[in-house]
C-alpha positions in Angstrom: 16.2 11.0 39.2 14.4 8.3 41.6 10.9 7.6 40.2 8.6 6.2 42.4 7.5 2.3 40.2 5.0 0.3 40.1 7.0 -2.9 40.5 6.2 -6.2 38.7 7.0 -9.7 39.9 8.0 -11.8 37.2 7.3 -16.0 38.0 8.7 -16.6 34.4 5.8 -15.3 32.2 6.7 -14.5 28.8 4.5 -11.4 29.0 6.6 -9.9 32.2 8.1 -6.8 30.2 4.0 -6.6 28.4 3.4 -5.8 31.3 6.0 -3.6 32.6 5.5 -1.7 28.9 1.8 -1.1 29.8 2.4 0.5 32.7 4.8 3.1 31.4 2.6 3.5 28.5 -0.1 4.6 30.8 2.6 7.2 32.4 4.0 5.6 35.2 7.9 3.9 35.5 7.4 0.3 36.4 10.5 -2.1 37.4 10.7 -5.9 36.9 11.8 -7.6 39.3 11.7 -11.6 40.4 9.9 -13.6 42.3 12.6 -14.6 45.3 13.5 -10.7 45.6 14.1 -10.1 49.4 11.5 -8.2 50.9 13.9 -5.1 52.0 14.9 -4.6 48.7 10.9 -4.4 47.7 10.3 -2.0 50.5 13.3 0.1 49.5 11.8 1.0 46.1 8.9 2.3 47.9 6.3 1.3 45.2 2.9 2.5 44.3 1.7 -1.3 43.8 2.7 -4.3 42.5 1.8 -6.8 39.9 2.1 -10.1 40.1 3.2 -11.5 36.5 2.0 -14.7 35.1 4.0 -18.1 35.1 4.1 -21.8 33.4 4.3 -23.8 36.9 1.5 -24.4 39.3 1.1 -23.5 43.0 0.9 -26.6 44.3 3.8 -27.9 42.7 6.4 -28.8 44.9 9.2 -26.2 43.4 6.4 -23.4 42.8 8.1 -19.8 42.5 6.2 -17.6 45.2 7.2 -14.2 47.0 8.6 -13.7 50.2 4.8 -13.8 52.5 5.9 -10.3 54.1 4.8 -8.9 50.7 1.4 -8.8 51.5 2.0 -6.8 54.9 3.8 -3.3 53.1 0.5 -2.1 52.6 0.4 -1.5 49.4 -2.1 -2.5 46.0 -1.4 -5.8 44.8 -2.4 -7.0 41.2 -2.3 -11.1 40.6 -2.3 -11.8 36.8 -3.1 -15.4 35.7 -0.6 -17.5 37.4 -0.2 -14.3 39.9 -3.8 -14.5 40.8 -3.5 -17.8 41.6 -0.3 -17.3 43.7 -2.3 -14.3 46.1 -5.3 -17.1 46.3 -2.8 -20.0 47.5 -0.7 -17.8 49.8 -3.6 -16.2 51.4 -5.6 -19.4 52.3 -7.8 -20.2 48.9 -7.5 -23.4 46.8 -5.9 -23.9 43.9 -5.9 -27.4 41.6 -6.4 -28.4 38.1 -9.1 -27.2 35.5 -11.2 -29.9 34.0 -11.5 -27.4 31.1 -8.5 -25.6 30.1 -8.9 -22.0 29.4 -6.8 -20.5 26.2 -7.5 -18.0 23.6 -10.6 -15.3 24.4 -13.4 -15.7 26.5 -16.5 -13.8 27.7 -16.0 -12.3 30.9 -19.2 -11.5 33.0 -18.9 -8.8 35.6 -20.9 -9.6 38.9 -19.9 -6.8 40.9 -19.5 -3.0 39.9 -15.8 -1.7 41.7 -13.6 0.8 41.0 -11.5 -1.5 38.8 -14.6 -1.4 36.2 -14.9 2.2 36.4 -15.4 3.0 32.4 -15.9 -0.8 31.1 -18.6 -2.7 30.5 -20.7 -6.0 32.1 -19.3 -8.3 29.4 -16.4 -8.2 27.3 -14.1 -10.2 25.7 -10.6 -11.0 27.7 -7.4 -13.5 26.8 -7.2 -16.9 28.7 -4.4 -19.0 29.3 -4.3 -21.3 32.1 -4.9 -25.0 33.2 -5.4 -24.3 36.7 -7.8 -22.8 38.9 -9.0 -20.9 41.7 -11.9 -23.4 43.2 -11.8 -21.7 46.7 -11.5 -17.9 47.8 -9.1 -17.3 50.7 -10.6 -15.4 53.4 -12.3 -12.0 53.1 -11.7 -11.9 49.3 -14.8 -12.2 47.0 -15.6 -12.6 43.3 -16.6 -9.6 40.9 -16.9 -11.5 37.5 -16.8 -15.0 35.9 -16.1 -16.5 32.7 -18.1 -19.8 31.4 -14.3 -22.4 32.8 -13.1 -19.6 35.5 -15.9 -19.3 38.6 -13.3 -16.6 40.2 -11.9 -14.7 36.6 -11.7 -11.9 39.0 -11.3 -11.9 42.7 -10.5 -8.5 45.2 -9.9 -8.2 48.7 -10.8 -4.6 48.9 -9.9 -3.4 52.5 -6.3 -4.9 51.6 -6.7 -3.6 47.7 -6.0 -7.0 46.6 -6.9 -8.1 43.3 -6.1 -11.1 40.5 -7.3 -11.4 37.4 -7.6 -14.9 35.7 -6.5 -13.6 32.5 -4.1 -10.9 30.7 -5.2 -7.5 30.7 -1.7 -6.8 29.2 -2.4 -8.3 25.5 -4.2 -6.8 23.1 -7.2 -9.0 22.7 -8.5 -8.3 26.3 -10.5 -5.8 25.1 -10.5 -3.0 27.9 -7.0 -4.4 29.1 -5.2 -0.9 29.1 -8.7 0.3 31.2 -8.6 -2.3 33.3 -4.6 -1.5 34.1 -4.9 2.4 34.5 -8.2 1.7 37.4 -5.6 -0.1 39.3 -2.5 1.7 38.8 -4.3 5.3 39.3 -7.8 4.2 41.0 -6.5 1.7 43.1 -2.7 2.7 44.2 -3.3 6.2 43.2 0.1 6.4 41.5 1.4 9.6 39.6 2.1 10.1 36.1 6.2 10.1 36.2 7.4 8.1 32.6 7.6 9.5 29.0 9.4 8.1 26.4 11.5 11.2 26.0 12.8 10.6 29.3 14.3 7.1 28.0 16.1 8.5 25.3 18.2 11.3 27.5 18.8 8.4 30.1 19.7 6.0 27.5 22.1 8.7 25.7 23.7 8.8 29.2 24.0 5.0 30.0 25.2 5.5 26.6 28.4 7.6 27.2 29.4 6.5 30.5 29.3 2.8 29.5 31.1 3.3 26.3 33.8 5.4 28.2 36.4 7.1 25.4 36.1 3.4 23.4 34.8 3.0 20.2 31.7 1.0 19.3 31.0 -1.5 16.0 27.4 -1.3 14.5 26.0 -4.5 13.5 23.4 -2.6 11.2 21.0 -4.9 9.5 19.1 -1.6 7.8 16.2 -2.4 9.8 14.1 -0.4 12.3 15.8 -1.8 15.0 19.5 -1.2 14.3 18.9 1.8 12.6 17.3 3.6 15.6 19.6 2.3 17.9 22.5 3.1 15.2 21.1 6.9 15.5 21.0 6.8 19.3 24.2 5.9 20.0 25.8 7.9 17.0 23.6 10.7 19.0 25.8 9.9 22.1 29.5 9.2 21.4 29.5 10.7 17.6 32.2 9.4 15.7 33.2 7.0 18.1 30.5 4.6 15.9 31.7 2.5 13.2 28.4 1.4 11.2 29.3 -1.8 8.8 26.2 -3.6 7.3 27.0 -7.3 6.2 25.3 -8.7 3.5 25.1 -12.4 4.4 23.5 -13.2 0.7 20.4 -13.4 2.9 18.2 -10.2 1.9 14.7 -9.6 0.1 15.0 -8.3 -3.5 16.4 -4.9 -3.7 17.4 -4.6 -0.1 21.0 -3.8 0.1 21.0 -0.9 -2.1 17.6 0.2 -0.4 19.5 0.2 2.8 22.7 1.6 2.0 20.8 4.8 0.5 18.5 4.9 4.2 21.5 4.8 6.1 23.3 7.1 4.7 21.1 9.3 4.2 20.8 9.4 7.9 24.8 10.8 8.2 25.8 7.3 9.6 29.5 6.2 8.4 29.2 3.2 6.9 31.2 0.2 5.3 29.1 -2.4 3.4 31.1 -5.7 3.6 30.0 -8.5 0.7 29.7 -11.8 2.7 27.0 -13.8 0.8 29.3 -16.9 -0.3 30.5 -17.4 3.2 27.3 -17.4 4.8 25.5 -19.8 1.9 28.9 -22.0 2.3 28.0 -22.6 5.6 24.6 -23.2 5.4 24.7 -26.1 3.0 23.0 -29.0 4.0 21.6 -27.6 7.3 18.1 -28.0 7.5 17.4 -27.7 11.5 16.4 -24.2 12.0 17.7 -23.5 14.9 21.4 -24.7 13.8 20.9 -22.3 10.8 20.3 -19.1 13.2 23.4 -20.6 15.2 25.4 -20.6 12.6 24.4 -17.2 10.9 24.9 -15.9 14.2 28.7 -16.8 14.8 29.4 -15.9 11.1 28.0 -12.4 12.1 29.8 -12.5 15.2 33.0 -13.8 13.5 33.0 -11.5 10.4 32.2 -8.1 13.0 35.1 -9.1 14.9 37.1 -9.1 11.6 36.1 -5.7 11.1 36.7 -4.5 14.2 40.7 -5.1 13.7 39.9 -2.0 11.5 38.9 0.0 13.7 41.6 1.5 16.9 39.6 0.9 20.3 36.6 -0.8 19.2 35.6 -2.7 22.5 31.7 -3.0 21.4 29.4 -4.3 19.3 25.8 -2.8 19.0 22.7 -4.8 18.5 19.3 -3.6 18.0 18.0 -6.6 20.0 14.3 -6.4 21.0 12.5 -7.8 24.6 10.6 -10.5 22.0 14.0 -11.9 21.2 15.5 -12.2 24.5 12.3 -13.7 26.2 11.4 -15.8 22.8 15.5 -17.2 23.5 14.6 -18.0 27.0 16.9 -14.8 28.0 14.6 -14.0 30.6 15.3 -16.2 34.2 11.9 -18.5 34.1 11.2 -18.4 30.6 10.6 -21.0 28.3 12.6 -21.5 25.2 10.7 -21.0 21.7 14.0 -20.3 19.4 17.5 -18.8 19.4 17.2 -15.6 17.8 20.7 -14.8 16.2 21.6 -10.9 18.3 21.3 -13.4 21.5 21.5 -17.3 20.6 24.5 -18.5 18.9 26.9 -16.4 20.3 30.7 -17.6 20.8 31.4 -18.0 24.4 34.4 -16.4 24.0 34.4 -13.2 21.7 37.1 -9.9 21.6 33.4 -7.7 21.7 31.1 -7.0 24.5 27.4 -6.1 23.5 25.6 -3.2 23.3 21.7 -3.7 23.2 20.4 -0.4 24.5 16.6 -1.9 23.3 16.8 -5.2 25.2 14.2 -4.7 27.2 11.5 -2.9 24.7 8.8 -3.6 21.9 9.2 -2.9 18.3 6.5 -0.4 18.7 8.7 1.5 20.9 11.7 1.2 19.2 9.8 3.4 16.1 8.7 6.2 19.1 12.3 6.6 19.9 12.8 6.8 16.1 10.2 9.4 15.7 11.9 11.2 18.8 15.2 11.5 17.1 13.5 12.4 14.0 14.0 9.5 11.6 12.4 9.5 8.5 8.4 7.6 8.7 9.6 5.8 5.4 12.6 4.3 7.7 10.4 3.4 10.6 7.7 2.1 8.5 9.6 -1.1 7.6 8.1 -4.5 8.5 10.3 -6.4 10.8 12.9 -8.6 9.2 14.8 -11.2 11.0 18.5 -11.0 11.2 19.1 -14.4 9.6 17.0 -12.9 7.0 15.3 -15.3 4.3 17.3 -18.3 6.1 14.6 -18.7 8.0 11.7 -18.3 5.6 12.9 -21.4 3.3 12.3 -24.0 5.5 15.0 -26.3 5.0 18.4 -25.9 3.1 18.9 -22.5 1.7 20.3 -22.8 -1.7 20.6 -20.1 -4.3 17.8 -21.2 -6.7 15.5 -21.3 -4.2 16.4 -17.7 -2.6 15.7 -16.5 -6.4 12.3 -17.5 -6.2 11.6 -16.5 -2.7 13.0 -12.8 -3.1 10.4 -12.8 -6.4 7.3 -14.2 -4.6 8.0 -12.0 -1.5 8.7 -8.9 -3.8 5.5 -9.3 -5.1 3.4 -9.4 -2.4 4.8 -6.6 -0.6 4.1 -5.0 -4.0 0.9 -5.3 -3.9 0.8 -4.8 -0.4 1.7 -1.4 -1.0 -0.2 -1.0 -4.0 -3.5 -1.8 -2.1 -3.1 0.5 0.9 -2.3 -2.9 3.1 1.2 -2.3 4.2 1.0 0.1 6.7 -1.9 -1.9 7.7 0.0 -5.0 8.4 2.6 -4.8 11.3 4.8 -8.0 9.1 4.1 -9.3 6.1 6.4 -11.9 3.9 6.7 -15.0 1.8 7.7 -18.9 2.9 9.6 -21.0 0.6 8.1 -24.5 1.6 9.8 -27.9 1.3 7.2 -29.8 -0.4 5.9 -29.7 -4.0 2.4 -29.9 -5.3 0.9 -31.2 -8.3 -0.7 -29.4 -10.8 -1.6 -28.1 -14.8 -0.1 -25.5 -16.3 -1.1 -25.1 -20.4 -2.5 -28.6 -20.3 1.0 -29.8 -19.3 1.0 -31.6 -15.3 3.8 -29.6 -13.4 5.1 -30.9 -10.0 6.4 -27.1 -8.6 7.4 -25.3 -5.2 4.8 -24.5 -2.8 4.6 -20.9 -1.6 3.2 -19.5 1.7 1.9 -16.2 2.7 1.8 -14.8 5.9 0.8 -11.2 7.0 0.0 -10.4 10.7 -1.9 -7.6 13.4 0.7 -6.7 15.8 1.6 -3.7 18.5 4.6 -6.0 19.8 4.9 -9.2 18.2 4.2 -10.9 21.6 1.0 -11.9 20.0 -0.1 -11.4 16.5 -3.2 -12.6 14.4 -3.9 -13.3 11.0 -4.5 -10.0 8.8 -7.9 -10.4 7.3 -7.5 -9.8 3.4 -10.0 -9.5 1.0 -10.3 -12.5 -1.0 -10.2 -10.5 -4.1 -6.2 -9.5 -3.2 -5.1 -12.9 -2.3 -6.4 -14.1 -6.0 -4.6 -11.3 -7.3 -1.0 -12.3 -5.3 -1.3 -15.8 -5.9 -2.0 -15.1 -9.8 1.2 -12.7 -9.8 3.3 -15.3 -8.3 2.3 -18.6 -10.1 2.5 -16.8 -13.4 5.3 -14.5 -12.7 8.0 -16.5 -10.4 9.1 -20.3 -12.6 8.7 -23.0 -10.1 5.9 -22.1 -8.1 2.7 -24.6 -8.8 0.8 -23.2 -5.7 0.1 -20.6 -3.0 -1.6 -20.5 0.2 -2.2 -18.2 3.3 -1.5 -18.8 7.1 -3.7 -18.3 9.6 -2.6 -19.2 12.6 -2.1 -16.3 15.2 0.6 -16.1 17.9 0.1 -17.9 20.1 0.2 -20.7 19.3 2.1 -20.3 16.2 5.2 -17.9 16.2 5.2 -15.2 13.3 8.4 -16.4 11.5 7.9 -20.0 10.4 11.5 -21.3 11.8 
């Protein structure tokens, strides 16, 4: 079935699938596509409208990404976001050039003209700013409809073309009336139809499923987690026995977690082998400190030990991975994007392996992921989880993993999530966990100095994990934690709590 997309033009913004993933959310199927796409191939898709994504480089730079110019003339809605906005102004005759105030985090946006985009929303409310340049001059025939106090154009239009850019991104969750802002122009503005359900991905993806994977059989890399748990049930939905589920305990895992998953998975009907590889993984890790040569090296020992497996098992030509959008745009997997960290399902990866990949949720949200789940009728319990990363606590003891300090990190973290759980907070948090720091702090203990470990905790608000803040606990809990863990976990002298939200900071520590 052709659907009819509201296509969106990615100039390497790490938010291009956010806000691809809005747009279905809101009902209608939405493609990416990039910026040097040739206009017949733009026109052949026959879209509704088309977002322009946003980007790290500047217009004016000499080796600035912009569109083919004939994309203004298919007469058809265009949307500029951030970098996007600034593209429409610069290509259409406006002036772009440096801020003297940068613009990040929120800001007040003031409406000065009422327009269909601002049907339903309010004269002020808060949006989410990210940019260095700005707009300083409108091209022609396009006016302003709001400020904010460092953007004089926050949002421009050129309403007889149906033009419009918005200084910041209406596809995170702290613009307040983002999702309002993007169903006026998708349905007010282009007048698109609702065409996209979730439901819909799951036969299509079933489909892909079989006709990819031919009469072969495919290795699960099954961490117990939501993600390759739900993508474990999908494709053991579409090729049946054909799926060989093995979950490798790299030594890694919170307290409890291998025989919490082994009873999950199987009580899901998945056949599965559990293979013991803790002292392999911890032999290899000794002495690394850098994290990102730790997730290289978990991730070839995964790679290497699957493909072991896989000599087990006749006609296995694939290996499944519940890899997320986050990971592949956080690993620079998307064309344009900056680097922030190799994640292991795609960073790390042998240049030559007897395995091709299966990642049938590369391009989606954790959020979406546990809609699937729900669609194939997977326990809440299941889909509840917090994310955990696939190099597991590796990456939450910053430095060299050793066992004494994976002891005290599966005791701190166990007790948190305890408590979490205890309180009612856990299913309020999108991911919570403990970090193992690499520093020790003084203090008294019985009148006796101690010189102990240093935990931190860390507990997010998430849809995505493209952005995240810091959960807001009562300061009553966190005494309660941090008296747990000091006087229940030997060699921890102090505790503290992270606020820092994402962006800047990532989630995960390393």
């Amino acid at each position: 079935m052709k659907r009819r997309p509201i296509l969106v033009v990615n100039f390497g913004s790490q938010y291009v699938q956010l806000i691809a993933r809005r747009v279905r959310e809101l009902g209608v199927y939405s493609e990416i596509i990039h910026w040097d796409t040739p206009i017949e191939e733009i026109r052949d898709k026959n879209p509704y409208g088309i977002i322009f994504s946003g980007g790290p480089a500047s217009v004016y730079s000499k080796d600035a990404p912009l569109p083919p110019r004939e994309i203004y003339d298919l007469g058809v809605p265009i949307l500029g976001i951030c970098y996007g906005l600034q593209v429409i102004a610069h290509q259409l005759g406006g002036k772009v050039e440096r801020s003297d105030h940068q613009e990040y985090g929120r800001a007040r946006l003031k409406v000065l003209k009422r327009d269909p985009i601002f049907e339903g929303i309010p004269d002020e409310f808060d949006v989410w700013m990210s940019h260095a340049d700005k707009v300083s001059q409108l091209p022609p025939n396009f006016e302003t409809l709001a400020v904010s106090d460092n953007s004089p154009h926050a949002v421009i239009a050129s309403k007889d073309r149906r033009f419009y850019g918005f200084q910041f991104h209406p596809e995170v969750v702290h613009t307040v009336f983002g999702k309002e802002l993007l169903s006026n122009f998708i349905y007010r503005v282009c007048g698109a139809k609702r065409n996209w359900e979730m439901g819909d991905f799951v036969e299509e993806k079933i489909e892909e499923i079989r006709s990819t994977v031919g009469d072969s059989h495919v290795i699960a890399a099954l961490s117990g987690g939501v993600d390759s748990t739900v993508a474990s049930v999908l494709v053991h939905r579409a090729i049946g026995d054909r799926l060989h589920c093995f979950f490798i305990d790299h030594g890694l895992l919170r307290l409890g977690e291998r025989e919490e998953v082994e009873r999950n998975l199987r009580s899901l009907g998945l056949p599965l082998k559990v293979v013991d590889a803790g002292d392999i993984f911890l032999g290899r890790l000794k002495g690394v400190e850098d994290p990102e040569q730790k997730r290289k090296i978990i991730g070839n020992t995964f790679i290497e030990i699957f493909e072991k497996e896989a000599k087990s098992v006749k006609g296995a030509e694939f290996l499944l991975q519940g890899t997320l959008y986050p990971d592949v745009v956080e690993s620079a997997g998307i064309k344009g994007s900056a680097k922030i960290k190799t994640h292991h399902n795609v960073g790390g990866l042998p240049e030559k392996m007897n395995l091709k990949l299966l990642e049938p949720f590369r391009e989606l949200f954790k959020d979406e992921v546990r809609e699937i789940g729900k669609l194939l009728g997977i326990p809440k319990e299941i889909l509840g989880r917090h994310p955990f990363p696939g190099p597991g606590l590796a990456i939450r003891i910053i430095g060299e993993v050793n066992r004494e300090d994976l002891d005290i990190l599966r005791k701190a973290d166990a007790i948190f999530i305890e408590e979490l759980k205890r309180e009612g907070f856990y299913d309020r948090v999108w991911q919570a966990f403990a970090v193992l720091l690499p520093i020790r702090s003084v203090g008294v203990m019985g009148d006796v100095r101690t010189y102990e470990k240093v935990v931190a905790l860390r507990a997010v608000e998430s849809t995505d994990g493209m952005t995240a803040d810091w959960f807001r606990f009562p300061p009553d809990f966190l005494d309660k934690v941090m008296r747990r863990i000091i006087n229940e976990v030997r060699g921890v002298g102090r505790v503290v709590y992270d606020i820092s939200s994402k962006p800047p900071s990532t989630i995960e520590w390393e």
